[in-house]
N, C-alpha and C positions, 0 to 999 in steps of 0.2 A: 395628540396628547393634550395639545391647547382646547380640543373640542369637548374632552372626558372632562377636564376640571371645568369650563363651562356647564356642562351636560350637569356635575358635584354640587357647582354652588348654588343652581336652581335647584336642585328637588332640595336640600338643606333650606331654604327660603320657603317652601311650601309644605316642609315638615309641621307635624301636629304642634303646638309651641307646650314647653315646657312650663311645669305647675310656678316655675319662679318669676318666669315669662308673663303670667298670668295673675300671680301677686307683683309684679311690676308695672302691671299697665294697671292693676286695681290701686294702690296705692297712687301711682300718678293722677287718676280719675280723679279720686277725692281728694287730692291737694288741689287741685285745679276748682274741683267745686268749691274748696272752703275759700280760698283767694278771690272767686268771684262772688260767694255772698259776702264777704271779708267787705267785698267794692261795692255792694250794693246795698251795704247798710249803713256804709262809712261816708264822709266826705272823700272817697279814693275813688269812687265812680265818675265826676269828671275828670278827675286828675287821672284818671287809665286812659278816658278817649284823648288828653294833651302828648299822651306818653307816645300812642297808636299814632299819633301825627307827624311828631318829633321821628319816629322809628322810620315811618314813611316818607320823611325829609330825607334822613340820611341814607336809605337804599336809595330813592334817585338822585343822591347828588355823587353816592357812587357809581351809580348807572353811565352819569353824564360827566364823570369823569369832574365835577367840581370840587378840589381839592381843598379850599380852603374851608367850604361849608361841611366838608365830610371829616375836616379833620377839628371844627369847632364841635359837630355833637358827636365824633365818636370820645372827647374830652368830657363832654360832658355826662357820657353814659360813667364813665370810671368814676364820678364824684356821684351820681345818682342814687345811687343804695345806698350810700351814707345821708343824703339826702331826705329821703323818703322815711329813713327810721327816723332822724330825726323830727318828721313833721310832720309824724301818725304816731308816736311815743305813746300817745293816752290809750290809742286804739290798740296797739301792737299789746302793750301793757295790759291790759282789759281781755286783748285775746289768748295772752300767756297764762294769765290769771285762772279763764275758765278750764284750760286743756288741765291744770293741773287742781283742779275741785278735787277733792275726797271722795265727793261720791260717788262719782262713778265706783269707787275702789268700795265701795263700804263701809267706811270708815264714821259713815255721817253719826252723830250724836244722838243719841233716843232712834224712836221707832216717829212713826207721823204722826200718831194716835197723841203720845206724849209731847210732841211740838204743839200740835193742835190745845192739847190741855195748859200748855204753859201761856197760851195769845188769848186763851175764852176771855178771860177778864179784860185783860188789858186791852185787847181789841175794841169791849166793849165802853171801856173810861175812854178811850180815844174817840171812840163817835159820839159819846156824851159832849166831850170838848169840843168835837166840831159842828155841833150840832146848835151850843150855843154860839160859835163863835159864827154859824153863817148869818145868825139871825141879830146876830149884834154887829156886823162886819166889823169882826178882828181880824187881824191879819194873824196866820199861822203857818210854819214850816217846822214839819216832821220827817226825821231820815228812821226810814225801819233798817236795822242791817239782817242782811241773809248772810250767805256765803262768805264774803269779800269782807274781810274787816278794813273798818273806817277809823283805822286810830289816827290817821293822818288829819282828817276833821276836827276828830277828838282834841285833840288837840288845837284846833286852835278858839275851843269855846272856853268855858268856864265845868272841870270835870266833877262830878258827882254821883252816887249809886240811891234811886230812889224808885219803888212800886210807883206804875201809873197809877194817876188817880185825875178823873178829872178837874177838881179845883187845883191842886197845883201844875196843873198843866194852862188852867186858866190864871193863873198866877204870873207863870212864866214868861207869858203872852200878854199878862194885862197891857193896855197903850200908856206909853212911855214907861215902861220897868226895863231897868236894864238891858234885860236878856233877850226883850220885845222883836227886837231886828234881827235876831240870828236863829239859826234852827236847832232845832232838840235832835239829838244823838237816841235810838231806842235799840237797845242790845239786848238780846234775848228774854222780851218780856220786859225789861229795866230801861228807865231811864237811868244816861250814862254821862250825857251831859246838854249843856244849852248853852244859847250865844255861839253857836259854831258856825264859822267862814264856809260855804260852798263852793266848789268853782262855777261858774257863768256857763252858759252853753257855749258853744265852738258854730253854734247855727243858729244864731239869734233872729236871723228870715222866718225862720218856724214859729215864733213868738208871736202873738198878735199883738203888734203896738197900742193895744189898749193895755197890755197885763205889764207888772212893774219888776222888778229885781229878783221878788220870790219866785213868781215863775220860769224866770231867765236861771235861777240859781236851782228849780228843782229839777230841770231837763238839763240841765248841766252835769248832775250829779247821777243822772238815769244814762249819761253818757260814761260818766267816770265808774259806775262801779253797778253792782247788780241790783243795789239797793230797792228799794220801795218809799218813794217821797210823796207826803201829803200836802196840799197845800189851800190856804184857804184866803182868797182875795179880801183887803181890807175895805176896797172899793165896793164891792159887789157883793160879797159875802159866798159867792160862788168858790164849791168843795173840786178839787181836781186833784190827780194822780198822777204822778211822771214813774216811770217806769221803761226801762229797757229801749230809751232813747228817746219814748213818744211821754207825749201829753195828753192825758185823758181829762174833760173836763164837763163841768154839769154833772156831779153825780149826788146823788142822795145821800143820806145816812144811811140808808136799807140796803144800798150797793157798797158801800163802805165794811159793810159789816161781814162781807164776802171778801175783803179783799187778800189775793194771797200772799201772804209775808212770811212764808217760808217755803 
């Protein structure tokens, strides 16, 4: 009898697997994938290989029977997950952000065609502005918003509804005018506001210690949100773009004039 349910639970183990079977190792697949590019975009790729070591601590200190070491990190696995949200909140935040975009659903506003029509202009007063401002070395920082709105910014500049254009964009920027050291808010085509607070990057290693606060503040903000940041060194006069974590730098007006901001 004991040999029949032996004999049962193998051929059930090498049955065809069931279609649920099948959406459960596909779903596992791709959580697995997203949590590893998750680590390998984020600051969580060395923090995975400290985890990998810690994990590897505590199996052989259960192995070898050392009970005080196994019982400090199995302590410390229970407070870990609270841990970790806490000290990936920007990133976590950023990743909840995108799963729930509209678009994917449809929802998105206009057609491309009509987004495209609404940036011709303004696109174009923006490279006008940066165009004098490489050759005058102003300093300039521009937040385009996409997706992700930025009221939290918004707020903390000086708020306003105005067509680009670029003399008051060179206004805004003149050196020493108020609003000079903080960045311009641009909301669908509009400036929204100026003088607005960025946050800093979380990876100021990537920064070249030649570049100063705007570039620390526009890769900050390519961290924090989906945005499109411009920037234009007052040093140098040198045009760059932060986007989607990185920093592009050296570009033209004639690259600028491609850039996608939506």
């Amino acid at each position: 009898m004991e040999l029949l349910y032996e004999v049962k639970s193998s051929l059930l183990t090498i049955l065809p697997p069931s279609f649920f079977d099948i959406l459960d190792i596909g779903v596992l697949a791709y959580l697995i994938y997203k949590i590893l590019k998750f680590m390998s975009q984020n600051r969580a790729g060395g923090l995975f290989k400290g985890i990998v070591v810690i994990v590897a601590a505590y199996l052989a200190a259960k192995l070898f029977h050392m009970k005080a070491l196994a019982f400090i990190l199995e302590k410390a696995f229970n407070i870990g997950l609270i841990a970790l949200v806490i000290l990936f909140q920007p990133e976590l935040r950023r990743s909840l952000e995108n799963m729930g975009q509209s678009k994917l659903m449809g929802f998105t506003k206009g057609s491309k065609g009509s987004s495209q029509n609404i940036w011709e202009a303004p696109i174009d007063e923006i490279c006008k502005a940066c165009q004098y401002f490489a050759a005058n070395s102003v300093g300039a920082l521009m937040v385009i918003e996409r997706n992700e709105k930025l009221g939290d910014q918004i707020g903390t500049g000086t708020a306003f509804k105005a067509e680009i254009n670029s003399m008051l964009l060179k206004n805004l920027f003149f050196i020493n005018s108020p609003l000079h050291d903080g960045a311009v808010i641009i909301q669908n085509g509009e400036i929204v506001a100026a003088g607005c607070t960025l946050p800093l990057t979380s990876r100021p290693e990537l920064v070249d210690k030649a570049l100063g606060s705007r570039h620390k503040a526009a890769l900050g903000m390519s961290e924090n949100s989906d945005a499109l940041i411009i920037v234009v060194s007052e040093e140098t006069g040198v045009i760059s773009i932060a986007e989607n974590r990185s920093l592009t730098r050296g570009l033209s007006v004639d690259a600028l004039k491609t850039m996608p901001v939506s």
